[in-house]
N, C-alpha and C positions, 0 to 999 in steps of 0.2 A: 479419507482425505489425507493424503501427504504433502508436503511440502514440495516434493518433487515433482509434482504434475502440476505446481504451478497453479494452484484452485485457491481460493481466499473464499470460504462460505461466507455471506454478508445476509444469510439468513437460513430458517430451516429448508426452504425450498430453494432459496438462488445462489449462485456459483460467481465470480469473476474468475474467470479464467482463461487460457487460450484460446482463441474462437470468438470469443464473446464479440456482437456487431453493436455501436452505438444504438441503433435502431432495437435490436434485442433488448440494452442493457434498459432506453429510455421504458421499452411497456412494459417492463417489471415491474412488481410494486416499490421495491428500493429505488427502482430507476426512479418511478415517475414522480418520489420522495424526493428525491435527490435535489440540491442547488447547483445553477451553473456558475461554476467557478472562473474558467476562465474562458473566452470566447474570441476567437482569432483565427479564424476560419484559415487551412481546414481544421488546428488544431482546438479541439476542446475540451475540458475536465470536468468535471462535478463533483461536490462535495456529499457523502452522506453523511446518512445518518451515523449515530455509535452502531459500530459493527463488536461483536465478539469473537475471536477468533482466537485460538493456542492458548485459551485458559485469560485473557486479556482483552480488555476494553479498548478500543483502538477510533481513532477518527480517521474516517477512509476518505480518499481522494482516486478518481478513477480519471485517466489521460486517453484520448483518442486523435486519429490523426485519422483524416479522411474516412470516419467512419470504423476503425480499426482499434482495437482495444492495444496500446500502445504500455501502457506501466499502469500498474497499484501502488499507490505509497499508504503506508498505515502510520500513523504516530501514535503514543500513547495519550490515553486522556489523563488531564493531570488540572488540578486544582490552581495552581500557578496564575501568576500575574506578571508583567513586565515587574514590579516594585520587589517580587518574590523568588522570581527565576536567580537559580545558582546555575552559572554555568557549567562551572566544573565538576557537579552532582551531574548536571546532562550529560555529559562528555562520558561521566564513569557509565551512566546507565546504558550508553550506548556503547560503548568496549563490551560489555556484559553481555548486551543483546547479543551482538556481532557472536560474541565467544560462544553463548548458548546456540546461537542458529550453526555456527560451524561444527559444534561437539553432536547436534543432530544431523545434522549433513553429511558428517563426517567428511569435512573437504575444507578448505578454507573459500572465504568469502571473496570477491565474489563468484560465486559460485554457477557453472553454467550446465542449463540443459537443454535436450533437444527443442524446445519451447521458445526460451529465454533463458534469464538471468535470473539469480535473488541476491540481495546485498543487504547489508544495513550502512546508512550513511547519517553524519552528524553533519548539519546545516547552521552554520556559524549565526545566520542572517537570522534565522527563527530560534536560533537556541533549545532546537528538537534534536533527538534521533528518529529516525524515520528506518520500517522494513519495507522494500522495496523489491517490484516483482517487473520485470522487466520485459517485455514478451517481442519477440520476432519479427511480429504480424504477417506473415508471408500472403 
């Protein structure tokens, strides 16, 4: 698995990645684990379970538009509370990500391939950084 084909393993046997059909992703066993996150017909997400992915514990979020596997967002898991979160420890974590995902890439962020996108983005509103996989969906 590279980074560059756009693949997120979200288990030993399942893939998110280019291609992937809502319908696909739901009769998987992560699919059919999965919570509906957001419902807004045609657009809809699901939240899974903890995925592991590049050495790191991640909470995944999958995005579809008309049945089309649209973005992956991964955050990290983190022990945190509203009463605990520093934001500027987030801000640094996520400069870091960003810099580690570029110095593999060898490119800067964000970064595009015949596929999609991958990015890392700092989301003020949740006080995350988030990797972010962006896809085509042709």
């Amino acid at each position: 698995m590279t980074l560059e084909a756009g693949i997120v393993p979200i288990s030993a046997t399942e893939r998110i990645g280019p291609g992937l059909t809502e319908a696909a992703f739901r009769a998987s066993p992560r699919g059919a684990g999965a919570r509906e996150f957001v419902r807004n017909d045609p657009h809809r997400s699901y939240l899974l379970k903890p995925v592991s992915f590049e050495g790191r514990d991640w909470i995944a979020v999958v995005y579809f538009t008309d049945g089309r596997l649209m973005r992956a967002s991964l955050s990290r898991i983190t022990d945190r509370t509203w009463l605990t979160v520093d934001p500027e420890y987030e801000q640094q974590w996520t400069a870091a990500l960003k810099a580690e995902m570029e110095t593999r890439l060898q490119r800067p962020l964000p970064a595009t391939f015949p596929w999609g996108e991958i990015d890392v983005e700092y989301d003020q509103r949740s006080i995350s950084g988030y990797l972010i996989f962006s896809y085509f969906g042709r």
